[in-house]
N, C-alpha and C positions, 0 to 999 in steps of 0.2 A: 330535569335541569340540563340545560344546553350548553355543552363544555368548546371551548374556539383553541383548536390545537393547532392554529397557525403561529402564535406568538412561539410557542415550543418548535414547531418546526423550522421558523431562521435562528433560535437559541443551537437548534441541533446543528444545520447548515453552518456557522460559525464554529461551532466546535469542531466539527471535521473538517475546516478549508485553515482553521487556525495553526497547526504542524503543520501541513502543506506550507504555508508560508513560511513559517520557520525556518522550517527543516530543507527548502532551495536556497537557501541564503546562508550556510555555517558559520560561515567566515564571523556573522555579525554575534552567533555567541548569546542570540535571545532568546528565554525559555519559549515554550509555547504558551503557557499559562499566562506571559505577559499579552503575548497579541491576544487572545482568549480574553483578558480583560477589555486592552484598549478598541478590540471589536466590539465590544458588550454597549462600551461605553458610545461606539460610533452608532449603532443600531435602537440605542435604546429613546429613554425621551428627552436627552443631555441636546442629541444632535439631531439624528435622522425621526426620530419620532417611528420609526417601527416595530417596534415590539415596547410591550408594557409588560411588568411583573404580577401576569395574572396568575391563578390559582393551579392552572398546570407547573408553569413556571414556575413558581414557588415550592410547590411540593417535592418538582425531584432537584431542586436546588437544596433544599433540604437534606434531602436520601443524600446528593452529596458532597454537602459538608459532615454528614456522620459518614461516608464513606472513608472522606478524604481521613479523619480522625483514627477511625478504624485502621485502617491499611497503617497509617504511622506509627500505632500499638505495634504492630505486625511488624513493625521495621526494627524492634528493640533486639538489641543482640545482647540479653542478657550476661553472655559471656565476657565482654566489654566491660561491663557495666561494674567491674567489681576491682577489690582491692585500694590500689595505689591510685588507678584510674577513677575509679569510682570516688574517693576522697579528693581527688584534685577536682573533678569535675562537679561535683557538692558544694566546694568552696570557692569555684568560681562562678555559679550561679548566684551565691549566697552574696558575695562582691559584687556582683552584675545586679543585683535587685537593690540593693543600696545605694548603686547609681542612681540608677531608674528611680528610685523614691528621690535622690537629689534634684537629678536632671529635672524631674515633672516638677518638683514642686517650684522650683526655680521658673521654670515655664506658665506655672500657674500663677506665681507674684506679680509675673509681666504681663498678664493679663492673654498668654498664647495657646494654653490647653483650659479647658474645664477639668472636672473629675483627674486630682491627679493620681492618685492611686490607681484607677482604672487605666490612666494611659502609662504607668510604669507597668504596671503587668504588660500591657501592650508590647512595651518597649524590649521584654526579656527573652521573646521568644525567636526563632532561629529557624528558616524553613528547610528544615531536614530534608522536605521533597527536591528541591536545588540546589544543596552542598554534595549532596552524596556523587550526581552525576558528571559535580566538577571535580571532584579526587578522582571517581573512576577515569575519566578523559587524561589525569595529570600521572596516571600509573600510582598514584597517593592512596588509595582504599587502604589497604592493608598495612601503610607506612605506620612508624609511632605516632607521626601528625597527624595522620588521617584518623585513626582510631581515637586519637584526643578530641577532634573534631565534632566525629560523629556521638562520641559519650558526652561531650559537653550538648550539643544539640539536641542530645536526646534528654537529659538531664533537663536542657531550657523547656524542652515540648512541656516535659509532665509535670514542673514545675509552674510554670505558666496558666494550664489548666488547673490544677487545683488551687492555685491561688485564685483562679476567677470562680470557681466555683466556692468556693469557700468565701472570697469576699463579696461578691457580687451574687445575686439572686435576683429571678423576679419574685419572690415570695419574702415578705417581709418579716425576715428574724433576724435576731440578734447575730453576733459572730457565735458566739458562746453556740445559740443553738444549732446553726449549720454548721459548726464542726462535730457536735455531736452526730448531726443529721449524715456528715461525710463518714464517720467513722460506723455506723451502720451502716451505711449504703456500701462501705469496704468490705466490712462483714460478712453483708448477704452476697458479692461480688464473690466471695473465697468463697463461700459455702455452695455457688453454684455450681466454680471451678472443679471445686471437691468432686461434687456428682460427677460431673459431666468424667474428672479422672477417673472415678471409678465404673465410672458406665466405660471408658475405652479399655477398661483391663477385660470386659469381658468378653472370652472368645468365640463365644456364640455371635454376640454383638459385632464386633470388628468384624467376621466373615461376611456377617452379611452386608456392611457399609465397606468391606471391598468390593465383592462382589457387585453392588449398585452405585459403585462411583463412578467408573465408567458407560456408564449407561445416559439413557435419558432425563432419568432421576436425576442424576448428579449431587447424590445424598449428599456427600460430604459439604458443597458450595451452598446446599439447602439448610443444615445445619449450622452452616457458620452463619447466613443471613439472620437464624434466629437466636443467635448464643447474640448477635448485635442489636438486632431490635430488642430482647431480653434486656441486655444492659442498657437501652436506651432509655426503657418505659421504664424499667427502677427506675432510674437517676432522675429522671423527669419524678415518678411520684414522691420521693425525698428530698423534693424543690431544686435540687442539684441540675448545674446545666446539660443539658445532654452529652455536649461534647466529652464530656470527662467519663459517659457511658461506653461512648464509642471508642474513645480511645484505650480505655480499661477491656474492655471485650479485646480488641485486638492484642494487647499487651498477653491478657490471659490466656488467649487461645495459642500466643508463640510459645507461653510454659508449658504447655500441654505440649507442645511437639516438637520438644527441642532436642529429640533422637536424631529428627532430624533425616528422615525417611526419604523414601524418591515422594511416595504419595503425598507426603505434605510439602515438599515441595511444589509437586504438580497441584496442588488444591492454593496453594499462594498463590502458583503463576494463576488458575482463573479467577482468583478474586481480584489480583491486579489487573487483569483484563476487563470483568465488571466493571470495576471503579473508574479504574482510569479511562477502559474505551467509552462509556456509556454514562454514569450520575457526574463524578470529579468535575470534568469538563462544564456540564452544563450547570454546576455551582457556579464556576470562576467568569464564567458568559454572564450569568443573574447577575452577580455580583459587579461586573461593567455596568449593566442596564441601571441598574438600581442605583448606581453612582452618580451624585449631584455634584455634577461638573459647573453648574450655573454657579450655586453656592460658592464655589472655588476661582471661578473665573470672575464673577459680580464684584466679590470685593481683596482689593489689592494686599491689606494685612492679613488674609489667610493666606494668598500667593506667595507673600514672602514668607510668611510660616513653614515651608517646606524645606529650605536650606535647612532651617533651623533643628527640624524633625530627624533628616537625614544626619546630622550633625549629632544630633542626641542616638540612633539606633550606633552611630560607630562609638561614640562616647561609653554606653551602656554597657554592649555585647564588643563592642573591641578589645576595650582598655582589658580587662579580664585576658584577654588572652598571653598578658605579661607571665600569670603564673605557668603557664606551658612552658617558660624560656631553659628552664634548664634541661630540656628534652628537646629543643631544637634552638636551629639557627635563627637569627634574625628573619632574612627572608622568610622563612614557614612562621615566626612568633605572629609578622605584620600580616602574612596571607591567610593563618587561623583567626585571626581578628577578625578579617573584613569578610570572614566567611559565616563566622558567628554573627556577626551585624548584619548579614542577608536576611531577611523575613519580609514575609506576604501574606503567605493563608490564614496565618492565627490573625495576622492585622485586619485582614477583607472579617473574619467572622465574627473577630471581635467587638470591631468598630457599629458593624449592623445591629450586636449586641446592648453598644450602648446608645443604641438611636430610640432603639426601641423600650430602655428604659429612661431614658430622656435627659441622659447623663453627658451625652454627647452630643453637640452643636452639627448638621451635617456638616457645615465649610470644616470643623476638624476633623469630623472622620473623615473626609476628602482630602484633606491636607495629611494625614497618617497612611493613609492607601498610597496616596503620590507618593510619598517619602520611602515607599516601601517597595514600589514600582522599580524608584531611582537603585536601589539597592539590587536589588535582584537583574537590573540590565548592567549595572559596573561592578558591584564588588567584587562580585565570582569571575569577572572578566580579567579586572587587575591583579585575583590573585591566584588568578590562574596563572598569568603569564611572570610571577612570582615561584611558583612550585613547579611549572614544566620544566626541564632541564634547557641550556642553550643549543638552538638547534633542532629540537627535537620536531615534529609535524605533530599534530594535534586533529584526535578523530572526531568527525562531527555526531558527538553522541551527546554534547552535553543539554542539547535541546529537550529531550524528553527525560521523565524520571528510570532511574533503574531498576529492575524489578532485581529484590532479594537474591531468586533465584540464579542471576545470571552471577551474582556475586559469587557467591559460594559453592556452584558447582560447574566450577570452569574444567575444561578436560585436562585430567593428568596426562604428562608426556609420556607417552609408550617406549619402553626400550628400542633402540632399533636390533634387527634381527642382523646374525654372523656376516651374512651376504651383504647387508645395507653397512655395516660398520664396515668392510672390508672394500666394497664399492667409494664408499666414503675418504677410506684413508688413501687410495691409489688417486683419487680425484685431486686430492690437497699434495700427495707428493707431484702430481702432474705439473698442478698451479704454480709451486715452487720452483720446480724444471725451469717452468719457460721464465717464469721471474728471474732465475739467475742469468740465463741466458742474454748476454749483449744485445 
């Protein structure tokens, strides 16, 4: 069998000239993932007719969207997640799905979504991989806002996925039985975890996957690739969607290592490297390609459909962000709103999700992608410049995602030494000298 790895090599060419373009222009504040898309969408059969979504294509568009799934597991700061935080951010998903059940069905009366169940899950999820690197840009990571932010998004990711997994199957059972079906697949999920903690208590074990981490091996990035495929192929054999594999492997592999070590730090930074330098990317390319732009352009009542859509994401994942108010001001209540109503990746995976069970019209999932485009180039834009202080300069980071690591082990300040304090304090009485001085 004769494989044509040309369509894959302008997928790849695009995803490496895609941050280059970004990333000369800050000023404009556009992820890379969006031009990733709208190059996909220029290259593919919508316009240019050069690349088709062949069987290369498809497969590491595949690897990833479980990539991208995985690494967001990876991004759960359990520590976050708990308490006072963790109940306000519960009950503002739990708000946020209740919309989304109103909004769609009200959408579906009008005759503007099919499936509205499916496009309320849609509507609830929140792209963590774009919020994070506008708090960092805003000095916000660490703020109370920021931290409501990210538990609430993170709260939307795994909520969002198990509601589609649980409602949505291509395998036809009942709800009754895919929930049973999810609460085993949970099961065998811990009891893997189990192992796998008890295999890293042993220090026979751990010596030698230090020892070979560094290496050519690179056991540890070897082992993580297969605790993900693990969870993939369960979740697949108990009809369950993949994505809730991928995202579950990476959730579980951060319980395991939330000591919180140099090495597991150094083993996230190369899996962000993986993913993001190599599958991520040429997901969100596929994901252009495959987009039926005709569908969307052909007829004028799916084109005005997309106000409507962007209207329903701030509706949904905004309004919720009322319950935050008494832990911030106005400004931060309106810029955690528009920051939760950011989403993409879950929309691009979803939507292909429902094409392929035939639940979705392509002109809507075309119409939900745009809507989700529009999101991700303004919201984070408007509330960013909401949370940066007046005055302030803003670095151009917020184009790509943040890798964990850079979060959390920023350098502590060093004492200064006798000599440097002493140099330091004659400096400042000098500057005053002349300051008084006429």
């Amino acid at each position: 069998m004769e494989i044509d790895l040309t369509g894959l090599l302008l997928v790849a060419a695009v995803a490496f000239l895609a941050p280059l373009a970004s990333g000369s222009v800050p000023q404009l504040r556009v992820p890379a993932v969006v031009v990733e898309l709208v190059a996909g969408i220029v290259i593919g059969p919508s316009v240019l007719g050069w690349v088709e979504p062949d069987a290369p294509v498809r497969v590491l568009s595949l690897i990833g969207l479980v990539f991208l799934l995985f690494l967001a597991g990876l991004e759960l700061d359990f520590d976050r997640l708990g308490g006072r935080m963790l109940v306000r951010s519960g009950l503002g998903f739990a708000f946020s799905f209740g919309l989304a059940l109103m909004v769609a069905a009200a959408l579906a009366a009008t005759g503007q979504v099919e499936a509205p169940l499916l496009v309320a899950i849609i509507l609830v999820a929140t792209a963590l991989g774009v919020v994070v690197p506008v708090l960092k840009d805003t000095g916000q990571l660490s703020s109370g806002v920021g931290q409501l932010v990210i538990a609430a998004a993170s709260i939307a990711d795994v909520g969002a996925i198990v509601l589609l997994s649980l409602l949505f199957s291509r395998e036809s059972t009942s709800p009754t039985a895919k929930l049973a079906l999810l609460v085993g697949f949970v099961a065998v999920a811990v009891a893997v975890l189990a192992v796998l903690l008890g295999i890293g208590r042993s220090h026979r074990l751990t010596a030698v996957l230090r020892r070979l981490q560094d290496t050519t091996a690179q056991i540890r990035v070897r082992g993580s690739f297969v605790v993900l495929l693990a969870f993939v192929v369960i979740a697949d054999r108990f009809g369950l969607e993949v994505i809730l594999g991928a995202f579950l492997a990476g959730a579980g592999l951060r319980l395991l290592d939330r000591d919180g070590t140099r090495a597991d730090h150094e083993l996230h930074a190369r899996l962000d490297t993986i993913g993001y330098g190599v599958f991520i990317p040429v997901f969100f390319v596929a994901s252009g390609v495959t987009f039926d732009l005709g569908s969307l352009g052909d007829d004028p009542a799916a084109l005005a459909r997309v106000p409507l859509l962007v209207v329903a994401l701030l509706i949904v994942r905004g309004v919720p962000a009322v319950l935050f108010r008494p832990d911030t001001t106005w400004p931060e209540t309106v810029a955690a709103g528009l920051l939760q109503a950011t989403s993409l990746p879950f929309i691009v995976a979803t939507t292909m999700f429902g094409i392929e069970l035939g639940l979705l019209e392509p002109s809507t999932a075309a119409g939900l992608v745009t809507a989700g485009l529009i999101s991700v180039v303004l919201f984070p834009a408007i509330a960013l410049n909401l949370l940066r202080p007046a005055g302030a300069d803003a670095t151009p980071d917020a184009a790509r995602p943040v890798l964990r690591h850079e979060v959390e082990h920023r350098p502590t300040p060093q004492p200064l030494t006798p000599q440097e304090s002493d140099a330091g304090r004659r400096t400042a009485e000098t500057t005053q000298t002349k300051g008084d001085t006429p």
